[in-house]
C-alpha positions, 0 to 999 in steps of 0.5 A: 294813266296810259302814256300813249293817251297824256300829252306827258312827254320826259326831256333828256335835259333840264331848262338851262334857267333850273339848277336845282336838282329837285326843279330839274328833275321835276321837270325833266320827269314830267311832273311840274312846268316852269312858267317863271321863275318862282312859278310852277304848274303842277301837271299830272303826275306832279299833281298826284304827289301833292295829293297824296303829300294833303291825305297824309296831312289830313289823316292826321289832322282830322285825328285830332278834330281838325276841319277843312276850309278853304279860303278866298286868296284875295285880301281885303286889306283892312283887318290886315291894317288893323294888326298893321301887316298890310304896309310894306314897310311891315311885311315886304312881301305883298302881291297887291292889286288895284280893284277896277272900282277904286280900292287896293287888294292883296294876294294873301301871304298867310291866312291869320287875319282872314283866318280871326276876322271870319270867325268872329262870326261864329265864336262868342261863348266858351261853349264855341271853343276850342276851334281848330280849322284848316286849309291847302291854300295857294299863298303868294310871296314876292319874293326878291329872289326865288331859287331852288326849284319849288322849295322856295317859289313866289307862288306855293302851296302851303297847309296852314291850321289855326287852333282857337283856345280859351286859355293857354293850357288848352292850347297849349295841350292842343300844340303837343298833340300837333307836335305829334301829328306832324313826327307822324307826318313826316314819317309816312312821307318818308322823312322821318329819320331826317327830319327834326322838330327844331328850336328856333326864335319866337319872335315877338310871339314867345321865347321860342318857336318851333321849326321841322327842319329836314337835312338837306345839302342844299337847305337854306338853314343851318341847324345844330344838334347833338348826338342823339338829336334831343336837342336841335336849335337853329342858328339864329339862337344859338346864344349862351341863353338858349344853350342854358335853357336847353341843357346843352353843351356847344362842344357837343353839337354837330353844325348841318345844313337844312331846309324848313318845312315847317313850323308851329307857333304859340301866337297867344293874343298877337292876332286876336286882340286887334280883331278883337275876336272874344268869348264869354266865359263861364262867369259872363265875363269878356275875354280874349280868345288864344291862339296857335299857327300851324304851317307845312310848306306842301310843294315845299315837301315834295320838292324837298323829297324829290332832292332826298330821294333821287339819284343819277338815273332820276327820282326815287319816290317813297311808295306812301307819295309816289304818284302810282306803284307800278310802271307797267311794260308789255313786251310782245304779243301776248305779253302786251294782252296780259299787261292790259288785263293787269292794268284794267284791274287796277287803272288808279295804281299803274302808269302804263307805257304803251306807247309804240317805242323801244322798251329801252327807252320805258325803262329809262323813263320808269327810272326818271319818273321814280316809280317804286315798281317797274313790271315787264310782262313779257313773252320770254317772261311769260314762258315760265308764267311770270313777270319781271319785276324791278325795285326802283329804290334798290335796283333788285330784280325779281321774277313773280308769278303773274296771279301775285303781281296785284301783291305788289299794290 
């Protein structure tokens, strides 16, 4: 990227209408535009994060078998009817539309229903089982009130994978290794230490569910946890009940504020039973297929690490997501030739501010855009044959030798 060339420009102040930190520094940084409330583009850069969010999450799903789908977002209403999730009564949320030809359509919410009705027509026998499919999909929520920049939009971009078991064990081994999956997700985006597999409701699924809750100031959840995090319930069940299940304490849990960024369910025969998706087992008998949901919220992630990582100057971007490595600066004239020759070798890991303005404001951009490395090439620097080189996450400054700056990627 050459910020000469991309219709890019950063804003000194955030719209008047974003008050979250992860929105306004998003869009202030070039990353997203607002086109409502609840509704973002995701321009270049922006995009870039979420790309690199879905490799991350598809290493580690497609580690355990899982395969990639993508699905109409358009709904016909009717398996939606059959579990009754079409009314709005039941589910209050629905964007629907009305078909030219007569006939109502939704904008889907989640995929479980489109997800069991599809697969109807490729599983029939134990020998098709066990199935885990996947998709990165646009959902679409008509949310009263959205808030809080991306972490809760009216349009979103979630990762949901539905796994498909003959029995309760199988799935119940695949949920663990989902369980691991997503410990090993939230490490390499840079969340690790502060993102905890949390007890929740299971609804009319099961006793309990599981949540991944990050802590965050602005979080729409409280969670309570004890010292060493073993043990991490949401509020909705904190009870008698689930304290004794747990082997807790409520003296020892410290109360914290936290946001949702994903969750896993058991949902057994919840969605297959009404749409009737079966196989035949072994002995030629009929029998209902199980299954399990497995969501992460993507925009939500990066919206969530945008408000973890940032600080007065703008973001601050974990090297795993960042949208590139290096923020490249060229100062004079043969410092400007040597910055073109590093960045020609390597176009997919540098932004390059080229543009013709003072190198005080670059910096100033390099800071709010978050880059983890900020390198000036320049005639002074260039005298002892080196580059200036600054830490975006630390602040450290660091000369190295020109011939060792591709150490840096």
């Amino acid at each position: 990227m050459r910020l000469k060339n991309t219709f890019i420009k950063t804003l000194r102040e955030a719209p008047k209408d974003e008050n979250a930190k992860n929105g306004a520094l998003l869009l202030r940084a070039g990353f997203i535009h607002k086109e409502m409330a609840g509704v973002y583009d995701y321009l270049p850069l922006g995009l870039a994060v979420i790309e690199n969010i879905k490799n991350i999450i598809r290493d580690e799903l497609n580690a355990l078998g899982c395969e990639e789908v993508q699905m109409s977002a358009l709904q016909n209403p009717e398996p939606w009817e059959k579990t009754g999730r079409f009314s709005d009564q039941e589910v209050d949320i629905w964007f629907k539309t009305e078909l030219a030809s007569g006939g109502e359509l939704g904008l889907a919410p989640t995929h479980e229903e489109p997800m069991v009705s599809m697969l109807k027509t490729y599983i029939s026998s134990y020998k098709d089982l066990p199935v885990y499919v996947y998709q990165f999909q646009t959902k679409f929520r008509n949310e009263l009130r959205a808030k809080s920049g991306i972490l809760r939009g009216r349009e979103f971009l979630m990762k949901d994978l539905y796994s498909f078991h003959t029995d309760e064990a199988d799935l119940n081994d695949f949920y663990t290794k989902v369980e691991g999956a997503y410990k090993r997700v939230f490490e390499r985006v840079g969340l690790g230490d502060c993102t905890y597999e949390t007890f929740a409701s299971g609804g009319i699924f099961s006793k309990y569910s599981h949540e991944y809750q990050t802590l965050l100031d602005v979080g729409e959840d409280t969670i309570y946890y004890n010292s060493n995090k073993s043990v991490v319930l949401n509020k909705e069940v904190l009870n008698d009940e689930t304290l004794k299940d747990l082997g807790a304490k409520r003296e020892d849990l410290t109360e914290d504020t936290s946001a949702e960024v994903a969750n896993i369910f058991k949902l057994k025969f919840k969605y297959t039973e009404p749409l009737d998706l079966k196989y035949t087992d072994e002995e030629n008998h009929l029998q209902t297929v199980y299954m399990g949901c497995y969501g992460i919220g993507v925009s939500r992630l990066m919206g969530v690490i945008a408000e973890k990582y940032s600080d007065d100057k703008g973001l601050v971007w974990p090297k795993s997501v960042a949208p590139f490595q290096i923020y490249l600066v060229g100062i004079g004239e043969e410092g400007t030739r040597q910055a073109e020759e590093f960045y020609a070798k390597n176009t997919d890991k540098i932004i390059f501010d080229d543009r013709d303005v003072r190198p005080g404001e670059k910096f100033a951009d390099s800071e709010l855009m978050g880059i983890p490395y900020r390198v000036v090439i320049s005639d002074k620097t260039l005298a002892d044959g080196t580059a200036e080189v600054v830490e975006r996450a630390s602040g450290k400054t660091s000369k190295i030798s020109i011939d060792k700056l591709s150490d840096l990627l």
